[in-house]
MARGUPA-45119 format. One line per field, with one value per residue (C-alpha): residue in one letter; x negated, y negated, z. Coordinates in nm, 4 decimals. Example, Ala and Ser with C-alpha at 12.3 -4.5 7.8 and 13.67 -1.06 7.14 Angstrom:
r	(a; s)
xx	(-1.2300; -1.3670)
yy	(0.4500; 0.1060)
zz	(0.7800; 0.7140)
! end
This chain:
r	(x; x; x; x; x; x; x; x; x; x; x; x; x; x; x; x; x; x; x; x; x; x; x; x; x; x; x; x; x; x; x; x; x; x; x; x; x; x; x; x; x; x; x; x; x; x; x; x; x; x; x; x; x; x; x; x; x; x; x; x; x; x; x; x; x; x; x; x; x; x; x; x; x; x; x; x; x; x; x; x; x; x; x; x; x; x; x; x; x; x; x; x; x; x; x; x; x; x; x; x; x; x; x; x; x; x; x; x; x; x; x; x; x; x; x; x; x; x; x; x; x; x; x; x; x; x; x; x; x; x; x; x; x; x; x; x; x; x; x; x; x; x; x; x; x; x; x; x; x; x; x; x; x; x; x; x; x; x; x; x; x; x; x; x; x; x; x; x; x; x; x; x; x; x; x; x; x; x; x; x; x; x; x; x; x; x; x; x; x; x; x; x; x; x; x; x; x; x; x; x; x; x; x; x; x; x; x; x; x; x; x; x; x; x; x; x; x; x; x; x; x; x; x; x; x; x; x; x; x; x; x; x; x; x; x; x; x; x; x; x; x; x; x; x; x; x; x; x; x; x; x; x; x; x; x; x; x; x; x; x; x; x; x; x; x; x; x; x; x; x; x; x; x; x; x; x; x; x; x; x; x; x; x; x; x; x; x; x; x; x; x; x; x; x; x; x; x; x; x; x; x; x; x; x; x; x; x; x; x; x; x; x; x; x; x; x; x; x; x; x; x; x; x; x; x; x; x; x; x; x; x; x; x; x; x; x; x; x; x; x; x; x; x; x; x; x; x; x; x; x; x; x; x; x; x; x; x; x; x; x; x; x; x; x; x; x; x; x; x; x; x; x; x; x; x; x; x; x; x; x; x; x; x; x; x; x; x; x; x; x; x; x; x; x; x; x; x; x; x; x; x; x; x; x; x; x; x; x; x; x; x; x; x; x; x; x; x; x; x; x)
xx	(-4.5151; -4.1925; -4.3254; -4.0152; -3.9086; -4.1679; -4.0976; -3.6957; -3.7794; -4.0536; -3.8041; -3.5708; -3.7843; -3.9082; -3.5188; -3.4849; -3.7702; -3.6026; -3.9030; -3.6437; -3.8752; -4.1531; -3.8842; -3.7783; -4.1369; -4.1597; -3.9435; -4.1551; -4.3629; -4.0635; -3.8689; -4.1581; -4.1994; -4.0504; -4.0627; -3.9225; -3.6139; -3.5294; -3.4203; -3.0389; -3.0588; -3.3351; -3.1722; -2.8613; -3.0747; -3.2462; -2.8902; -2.8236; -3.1153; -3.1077; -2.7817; -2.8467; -3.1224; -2.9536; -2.6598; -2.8909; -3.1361; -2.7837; -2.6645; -2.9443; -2.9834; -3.2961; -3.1156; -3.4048; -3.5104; -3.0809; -3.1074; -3.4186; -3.2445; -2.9238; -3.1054; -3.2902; -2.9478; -2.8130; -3.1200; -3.0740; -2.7061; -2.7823; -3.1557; -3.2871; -2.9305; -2.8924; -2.5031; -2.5126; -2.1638; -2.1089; -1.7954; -1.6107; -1.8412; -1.7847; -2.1498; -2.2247; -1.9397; -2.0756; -2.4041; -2.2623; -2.0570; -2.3738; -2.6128; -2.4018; -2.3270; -2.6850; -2.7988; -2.4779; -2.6634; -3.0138; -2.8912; -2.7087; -3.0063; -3.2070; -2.9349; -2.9743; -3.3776; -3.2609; -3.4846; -3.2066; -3.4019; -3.4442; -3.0574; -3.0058; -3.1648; -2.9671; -2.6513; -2.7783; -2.7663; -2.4485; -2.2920; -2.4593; -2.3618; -2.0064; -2.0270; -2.0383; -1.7217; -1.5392; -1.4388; -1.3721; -1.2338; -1.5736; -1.8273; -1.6678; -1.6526; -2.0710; -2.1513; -1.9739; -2.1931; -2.5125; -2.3800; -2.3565; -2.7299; -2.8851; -2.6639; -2.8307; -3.2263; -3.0832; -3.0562; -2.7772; -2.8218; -2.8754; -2.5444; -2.3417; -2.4727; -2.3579; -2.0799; -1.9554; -2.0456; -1.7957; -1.5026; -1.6296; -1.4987; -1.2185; -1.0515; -1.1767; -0.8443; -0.6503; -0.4986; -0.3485; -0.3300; 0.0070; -0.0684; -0.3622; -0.3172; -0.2646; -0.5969; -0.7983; -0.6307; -0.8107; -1.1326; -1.1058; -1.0248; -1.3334; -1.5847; -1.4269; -1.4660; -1.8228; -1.8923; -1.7711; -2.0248; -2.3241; -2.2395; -2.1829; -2.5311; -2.7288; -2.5486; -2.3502; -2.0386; -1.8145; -1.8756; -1.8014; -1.4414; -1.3334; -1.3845; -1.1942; -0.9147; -0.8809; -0.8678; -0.6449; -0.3206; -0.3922; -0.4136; -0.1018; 0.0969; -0.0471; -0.1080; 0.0821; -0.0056; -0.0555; -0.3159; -0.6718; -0.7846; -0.6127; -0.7031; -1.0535; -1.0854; -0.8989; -1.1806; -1.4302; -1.3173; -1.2759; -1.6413; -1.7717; -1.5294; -1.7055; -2.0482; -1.9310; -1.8287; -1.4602; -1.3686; -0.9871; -0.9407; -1.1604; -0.9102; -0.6056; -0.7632; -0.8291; -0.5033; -0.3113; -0.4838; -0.4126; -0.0601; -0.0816; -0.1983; 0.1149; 0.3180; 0.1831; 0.3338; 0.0004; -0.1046; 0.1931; 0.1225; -0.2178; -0.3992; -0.6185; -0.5525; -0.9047; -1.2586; -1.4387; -1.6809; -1.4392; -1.2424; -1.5558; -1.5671; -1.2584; -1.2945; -1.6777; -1.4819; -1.2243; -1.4625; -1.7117; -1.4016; -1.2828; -1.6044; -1.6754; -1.3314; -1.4304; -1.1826; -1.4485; -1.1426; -1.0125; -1.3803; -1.3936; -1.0838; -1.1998; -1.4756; -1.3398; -1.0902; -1.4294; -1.5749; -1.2797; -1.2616; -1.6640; -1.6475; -1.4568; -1.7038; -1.9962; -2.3473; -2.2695; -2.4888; -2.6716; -2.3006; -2.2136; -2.4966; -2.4911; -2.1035; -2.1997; -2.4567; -2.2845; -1.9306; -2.1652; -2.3365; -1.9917; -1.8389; -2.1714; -2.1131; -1.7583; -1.9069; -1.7726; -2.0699; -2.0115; -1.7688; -2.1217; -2.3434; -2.2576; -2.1881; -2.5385; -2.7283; -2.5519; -2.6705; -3.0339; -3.0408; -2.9448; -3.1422; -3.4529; -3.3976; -3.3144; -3.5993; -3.9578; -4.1026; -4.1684; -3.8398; -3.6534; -3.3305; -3.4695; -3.6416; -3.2740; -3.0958; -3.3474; -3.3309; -2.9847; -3.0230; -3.2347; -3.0320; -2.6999; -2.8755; -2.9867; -2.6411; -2.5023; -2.7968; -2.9606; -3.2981; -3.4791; -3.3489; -3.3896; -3.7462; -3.8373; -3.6567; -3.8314; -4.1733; -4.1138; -4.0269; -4.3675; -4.5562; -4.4326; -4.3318; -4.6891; -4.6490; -4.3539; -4.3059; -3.9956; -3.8885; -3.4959; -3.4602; -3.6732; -3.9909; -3.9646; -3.6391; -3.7689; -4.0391; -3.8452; -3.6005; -3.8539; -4.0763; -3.7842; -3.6765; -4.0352; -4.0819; -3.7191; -3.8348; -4.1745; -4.3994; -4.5631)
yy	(-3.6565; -3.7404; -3.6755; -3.6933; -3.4522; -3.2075; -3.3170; -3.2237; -2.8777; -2.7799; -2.8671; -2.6837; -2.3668; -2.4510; -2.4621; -2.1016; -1.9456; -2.0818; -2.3697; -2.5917; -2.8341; -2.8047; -2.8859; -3.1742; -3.2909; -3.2743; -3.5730; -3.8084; -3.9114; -4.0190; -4.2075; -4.3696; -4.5148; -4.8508; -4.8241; -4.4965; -4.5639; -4.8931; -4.6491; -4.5701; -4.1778; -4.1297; -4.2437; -4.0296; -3.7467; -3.7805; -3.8186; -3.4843; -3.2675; -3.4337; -3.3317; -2.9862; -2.9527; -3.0343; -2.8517; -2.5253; -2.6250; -2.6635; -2.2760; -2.2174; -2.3493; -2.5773; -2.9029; -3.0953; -3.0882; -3.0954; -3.3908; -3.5717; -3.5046; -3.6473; -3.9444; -4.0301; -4.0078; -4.3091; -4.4824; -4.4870; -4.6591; -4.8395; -4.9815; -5.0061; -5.1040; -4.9384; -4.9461; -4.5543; -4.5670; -4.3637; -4.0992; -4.3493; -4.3404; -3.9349; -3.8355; -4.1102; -3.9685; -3.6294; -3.7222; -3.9008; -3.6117; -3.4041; -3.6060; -3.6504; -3.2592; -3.2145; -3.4593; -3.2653; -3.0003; -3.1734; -3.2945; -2.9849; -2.8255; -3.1029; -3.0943; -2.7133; -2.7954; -3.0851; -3.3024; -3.6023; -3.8665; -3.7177; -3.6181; -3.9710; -4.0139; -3.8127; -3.9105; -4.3086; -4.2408; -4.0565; -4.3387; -4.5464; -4.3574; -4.3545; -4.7139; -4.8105; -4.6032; -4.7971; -4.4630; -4.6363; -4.3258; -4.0761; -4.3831; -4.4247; -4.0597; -4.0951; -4.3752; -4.1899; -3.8629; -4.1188; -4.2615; -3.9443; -3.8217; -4.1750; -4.0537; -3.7016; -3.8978; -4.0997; -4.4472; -4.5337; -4.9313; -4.8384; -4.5324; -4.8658; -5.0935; -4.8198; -4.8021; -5.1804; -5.1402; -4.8717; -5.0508; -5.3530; -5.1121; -4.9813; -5.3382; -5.4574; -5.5667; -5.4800; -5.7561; -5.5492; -5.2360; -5.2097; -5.2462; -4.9788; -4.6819; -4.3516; -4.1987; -4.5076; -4.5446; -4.1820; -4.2694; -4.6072; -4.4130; -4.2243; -4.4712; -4.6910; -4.4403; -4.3003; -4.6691; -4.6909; -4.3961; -4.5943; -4.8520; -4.6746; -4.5027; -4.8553; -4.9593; -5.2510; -5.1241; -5.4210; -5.3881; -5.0187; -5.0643; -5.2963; -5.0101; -4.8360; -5.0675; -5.1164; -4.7254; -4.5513; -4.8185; -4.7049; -4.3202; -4.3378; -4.5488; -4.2776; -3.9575; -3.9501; -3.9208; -3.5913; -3.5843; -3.4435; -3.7956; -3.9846; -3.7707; -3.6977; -4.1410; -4.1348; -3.8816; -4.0819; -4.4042; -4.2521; -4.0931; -4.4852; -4.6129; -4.3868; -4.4991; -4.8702; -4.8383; -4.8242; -4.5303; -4.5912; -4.6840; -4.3935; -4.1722; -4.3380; -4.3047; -3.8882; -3.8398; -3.9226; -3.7071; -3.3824; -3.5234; -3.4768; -3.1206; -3.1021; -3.1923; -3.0703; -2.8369; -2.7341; -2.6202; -2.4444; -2.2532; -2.1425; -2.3756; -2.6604; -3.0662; -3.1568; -2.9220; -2.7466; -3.0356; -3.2923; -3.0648; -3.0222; -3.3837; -3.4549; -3.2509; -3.3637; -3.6868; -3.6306; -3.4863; -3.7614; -4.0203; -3.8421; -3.8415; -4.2276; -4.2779; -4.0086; -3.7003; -3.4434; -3.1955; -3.3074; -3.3556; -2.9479; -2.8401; -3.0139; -2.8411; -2.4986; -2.6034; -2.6145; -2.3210; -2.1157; -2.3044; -2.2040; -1.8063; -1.8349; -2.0857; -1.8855; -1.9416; -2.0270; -1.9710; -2.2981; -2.4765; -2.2270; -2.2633; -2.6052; -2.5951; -2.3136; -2.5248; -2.8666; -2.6803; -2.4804; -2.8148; -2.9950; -2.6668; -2.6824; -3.0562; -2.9924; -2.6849; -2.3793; -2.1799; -1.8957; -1.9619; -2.1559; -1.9524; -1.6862; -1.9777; -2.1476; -1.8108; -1.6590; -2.0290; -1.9693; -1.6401; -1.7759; -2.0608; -1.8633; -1.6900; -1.9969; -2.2319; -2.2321; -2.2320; -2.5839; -2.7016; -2.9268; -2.7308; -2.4592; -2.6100; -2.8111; -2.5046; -2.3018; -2.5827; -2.4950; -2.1571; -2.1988; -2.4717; -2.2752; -1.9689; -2.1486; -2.2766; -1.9591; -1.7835; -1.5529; -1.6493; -1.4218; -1.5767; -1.9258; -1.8416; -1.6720; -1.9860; -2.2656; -2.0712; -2.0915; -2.4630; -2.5100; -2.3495; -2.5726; -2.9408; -3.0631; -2.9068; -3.0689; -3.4569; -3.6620; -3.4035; -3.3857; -3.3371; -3.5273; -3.3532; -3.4560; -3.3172; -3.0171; -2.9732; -3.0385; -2.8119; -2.5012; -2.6375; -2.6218; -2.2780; -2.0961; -2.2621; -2.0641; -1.7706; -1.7971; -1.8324; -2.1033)
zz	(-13.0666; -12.8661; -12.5255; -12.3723; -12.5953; -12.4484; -12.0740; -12.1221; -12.2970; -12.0529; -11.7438; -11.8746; -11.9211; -11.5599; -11.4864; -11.6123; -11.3925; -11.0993; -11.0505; -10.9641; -10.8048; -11.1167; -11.3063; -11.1830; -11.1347; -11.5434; -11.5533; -11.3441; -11.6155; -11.8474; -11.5678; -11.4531; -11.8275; -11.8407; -12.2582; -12.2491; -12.0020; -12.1950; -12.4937; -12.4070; -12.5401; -12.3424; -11.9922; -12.1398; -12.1449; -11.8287; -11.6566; -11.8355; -11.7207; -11.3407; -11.2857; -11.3944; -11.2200; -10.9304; -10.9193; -11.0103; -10.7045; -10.5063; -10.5827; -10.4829; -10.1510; -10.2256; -10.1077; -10.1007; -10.4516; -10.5212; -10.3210; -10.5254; -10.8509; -10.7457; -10.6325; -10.9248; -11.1319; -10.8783; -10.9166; -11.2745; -11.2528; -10.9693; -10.9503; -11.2906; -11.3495; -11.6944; -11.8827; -11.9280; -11.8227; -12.1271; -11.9541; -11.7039; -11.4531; -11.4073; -11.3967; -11.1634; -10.9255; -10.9483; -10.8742; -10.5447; -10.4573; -10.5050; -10.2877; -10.0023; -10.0044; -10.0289; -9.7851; -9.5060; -9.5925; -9.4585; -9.1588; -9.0325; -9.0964; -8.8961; -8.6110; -8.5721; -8.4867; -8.2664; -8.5283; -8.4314; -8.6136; -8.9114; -8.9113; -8.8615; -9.1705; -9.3853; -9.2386; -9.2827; -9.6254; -9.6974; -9.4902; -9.7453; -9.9984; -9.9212; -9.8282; -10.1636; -10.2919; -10.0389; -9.8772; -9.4909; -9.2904; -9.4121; -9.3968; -9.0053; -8.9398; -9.0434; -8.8349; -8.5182; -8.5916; -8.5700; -8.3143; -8.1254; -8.2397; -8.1213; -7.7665; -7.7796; -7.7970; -7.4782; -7.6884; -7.6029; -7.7366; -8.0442; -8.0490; -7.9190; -8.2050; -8.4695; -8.3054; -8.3264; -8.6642; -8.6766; -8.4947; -8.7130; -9.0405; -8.8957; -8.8496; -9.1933; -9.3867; -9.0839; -8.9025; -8.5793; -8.4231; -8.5088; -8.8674; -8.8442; -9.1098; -8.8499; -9.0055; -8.8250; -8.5065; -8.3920; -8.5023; -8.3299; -8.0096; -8.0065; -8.0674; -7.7876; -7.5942; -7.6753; -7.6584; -7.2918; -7.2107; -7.3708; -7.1940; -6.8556; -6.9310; -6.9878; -6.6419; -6.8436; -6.5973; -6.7120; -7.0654; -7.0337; -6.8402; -7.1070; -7.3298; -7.1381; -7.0702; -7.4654; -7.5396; -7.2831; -7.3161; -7.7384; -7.6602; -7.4596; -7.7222; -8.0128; -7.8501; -7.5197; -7.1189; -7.1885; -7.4515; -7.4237; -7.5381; -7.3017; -6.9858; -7.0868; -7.0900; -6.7791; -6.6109; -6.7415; -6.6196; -6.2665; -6.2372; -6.3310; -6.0626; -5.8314; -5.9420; -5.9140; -5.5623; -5.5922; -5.4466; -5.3455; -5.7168; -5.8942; -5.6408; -5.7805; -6.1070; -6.1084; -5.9282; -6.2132; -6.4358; -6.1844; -6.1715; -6.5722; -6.5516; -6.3348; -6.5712; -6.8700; -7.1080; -7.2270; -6.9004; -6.8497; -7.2186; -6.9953; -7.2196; -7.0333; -7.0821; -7.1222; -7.1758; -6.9184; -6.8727; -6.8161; -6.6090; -6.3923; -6.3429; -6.2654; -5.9621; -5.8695; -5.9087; -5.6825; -5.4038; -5.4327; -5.4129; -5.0911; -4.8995; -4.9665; -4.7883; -4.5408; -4.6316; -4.5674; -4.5568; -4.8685; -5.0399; -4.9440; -5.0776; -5.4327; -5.4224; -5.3080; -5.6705; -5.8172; -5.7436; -5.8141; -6.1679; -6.2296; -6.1890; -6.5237; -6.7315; -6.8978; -6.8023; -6.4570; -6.2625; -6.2528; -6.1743; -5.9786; -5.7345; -5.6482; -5.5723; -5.3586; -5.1919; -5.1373; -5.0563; -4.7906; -4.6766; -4.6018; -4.4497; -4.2125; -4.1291; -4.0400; -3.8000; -3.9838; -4.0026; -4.0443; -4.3728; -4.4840; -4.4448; -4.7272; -4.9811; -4.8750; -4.9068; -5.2343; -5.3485; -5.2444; -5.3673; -5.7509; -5.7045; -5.6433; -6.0024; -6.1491; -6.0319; -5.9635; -5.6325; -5.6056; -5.7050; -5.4972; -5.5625; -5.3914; -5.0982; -4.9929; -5.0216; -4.8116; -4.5330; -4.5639; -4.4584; -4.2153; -4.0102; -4.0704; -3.9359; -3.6140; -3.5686; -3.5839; -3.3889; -3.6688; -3.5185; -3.7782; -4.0905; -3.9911; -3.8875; -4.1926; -4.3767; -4.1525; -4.2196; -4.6142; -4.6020; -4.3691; -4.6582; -4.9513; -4.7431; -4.8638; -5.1917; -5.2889; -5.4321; -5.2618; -5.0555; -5.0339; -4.6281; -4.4034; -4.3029; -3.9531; -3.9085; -4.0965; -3.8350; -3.5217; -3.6251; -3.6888; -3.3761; -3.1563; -3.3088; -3.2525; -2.9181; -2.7970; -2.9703; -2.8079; -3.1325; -2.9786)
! end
């Protein structure tokens, strides 16, 4: 007789089995029913059963279906546009409230399976979501987490697009930064600077140092010299100095943020200014910097700064290698064998667990070996070296050392030995 009637009573007994999502599939049929929907009680109803539905698929961790039923209920204000306003709007804010906790939900989960896109999704929509309660600082805080998922697929046009959106918001109703509520000002910071690094990684290096330029004089102002913020920009802005060519600047540049560990009070508490990474590259930074002006001595000491700071970072060993191999290779060029050679060969030995047997990691630091080894005279390691790199030089794409030095070196090396 009333067959919505029948479809709200067998929901509910669906509801109390735990068939969350047969439950809320007993409703299609009524919302789907122009004539039905148009009768005020009946769209009061449905409002009533979705939201239970969906905070009992909530408790019980079936977000997706929590998510549907929240969904329909904002359809039901929102795109049939219905006046069921019939509490003040409450039901429609606890539907809201329930869909973006339920989408969070979805895109944590998606995030944890690196499924980025479909994250992007969910967080889309609770931007959306939030959007429309005029709730700026979340709706930014949103659109700088899909900002930062586009960054983790490598699109970095499309995590600076979201981002100018975001800076867009931030200013909306603001007429200058010194007018900007405190709550704003920090998430403007971070999306200039994520913004610089999209920038930096599409090679748009002008776009990206005005990013730069607009950030660090605002982190200083709000946060201090000292601030992670402030020094972590400043690293940044050094290492794209360095890829840009100006190496007396990008020097200038990642002095001042050693002068600032100096000086800090946070380093001095045995806490550090800025993360491991950044850390990292402040000092691949400074060494690159110092060889482009031709400091090999200095360029060594960074990286001797470097390898001291790695023995303390977890899961080294991949880090730790290749500062073993390029502070070996520059103690080589400046003729200090034998203080390469160990560095050089612990680097080849945790390369060789590391990498596979074509990898061109492995085949630069064995050439290292093997020419530090002649240097120094160890005939039969450089042999045994040489010979490996024979074996694998037409195995291996773009070799990283010359194969005609490779084979003048061995050729001149078996010839004194008397191999040939």
């Amino acid at each position: 007789e009333n067959s919505e009637v029948n479809a709200f009573g067998l929901s509910m007994v669906h509801l109390e089995r735990e068939n969350h999502r047969t439950a809320l599939n007993q409703l299609d049929e009524v919302q789907s029913s122009a004539a039905l929907m148009a009768d005020p009680n009946v769209r009061s109803q449905m409002v009533e059963h979705l939201m239970r539905i969906g905070d009992a698929a909530f408790e019980a961790q079936k977000f997706a279906v929590a998510t549907d039923a929240y969904e329909k209920i904002f359809s039901i204000y929102y795109e049939e546009q219905k006046d069921i306003d019939v509490d003040g709007g409450r039901t429609l804010q606890l539907a809201i409230k329930g869909c973006i906790r339920c989408h969070k939900k979805l895109a944590l989960e998606e995030e944890r399976k690196d499924e980025y896109l479909k994250a992007i999704h969910h967080r889309n929509r609770i931007y959306q979501l939030l959007h429309t309660n005029k709730r700026t600082i979340p709706a930014c805080q949103q659109l700088i987490m899909i900002a930062f998922l586009y960054g983790q697929l490598e699109q970095y046009k499309e995590s600076a697009d979201v981002l100018s959106d975001a800076i867009r918001r931030l200013f909306q109703g603001v007429q200058s930064f010194d007018l900007m509520p405190k709550d704003r000002i920090s998430l403007l910071i971070r999306c200039y600077h994520m913004r610089a690094i999209c920038y930096a990684k599409q090679q748009l290096w002008n776009k990206a140092f005005e990013q730069y330029d607009e950030a660090l004089p605002l982190i200083a102002r709000e946060e201090g010299m000292n601030s992670r913020d402030y020094n972590s920009a400043l690293i940044h802005k050094s290492a794209l100095l360095v890829t840009t060519g100006d190496y007396a600047t990008a020097l200038t540049t990642v002095n001042q943020y050693f002068k600032n560990v100096k000086d800090s009070l946070t380093v001095r508490q045995g806490l550090q200014l800025v993360d491991d990474g950044d850390h990292i590259m402040a000092l691949d930074t400074l060494a690159a910097a110092h060889l482009k002006l031709g400091n090999v001595d200095k360029a060594i000491e960074a990286f001797e700064k470097k390898l001291a700071f790695v023995e303390n970072v977890p899961k080294n060993d991949e880090l730790k290698s290749a500062t073993m191999h390029k502070l070996g290779c520059l103690l080589a060029y400046k003729k200090r064998h034998a203080e390469a050679l160990p560095l050089l060969t612990g680097a080849l030995e945790k390369r060789k667990y590391l990498y596979d047997t074509k990898s061109k990691f492995l085949f630069e630091s064995s050439w290292a070996v093997a020419a530090t080894s002649h240097s120094l005279g160890n005939s039969a390691t450089a042999l045994k070296e040489y010979g490996s790199l024979l074996e694998k030089i037409n195995k291996i794409d773009d070799l990283p050392v010359d194969s005609v030095v490779i084979h003048n070196s061995a050729g001149k090396l078996f010839f004194d030995d008397g191999k040939i």
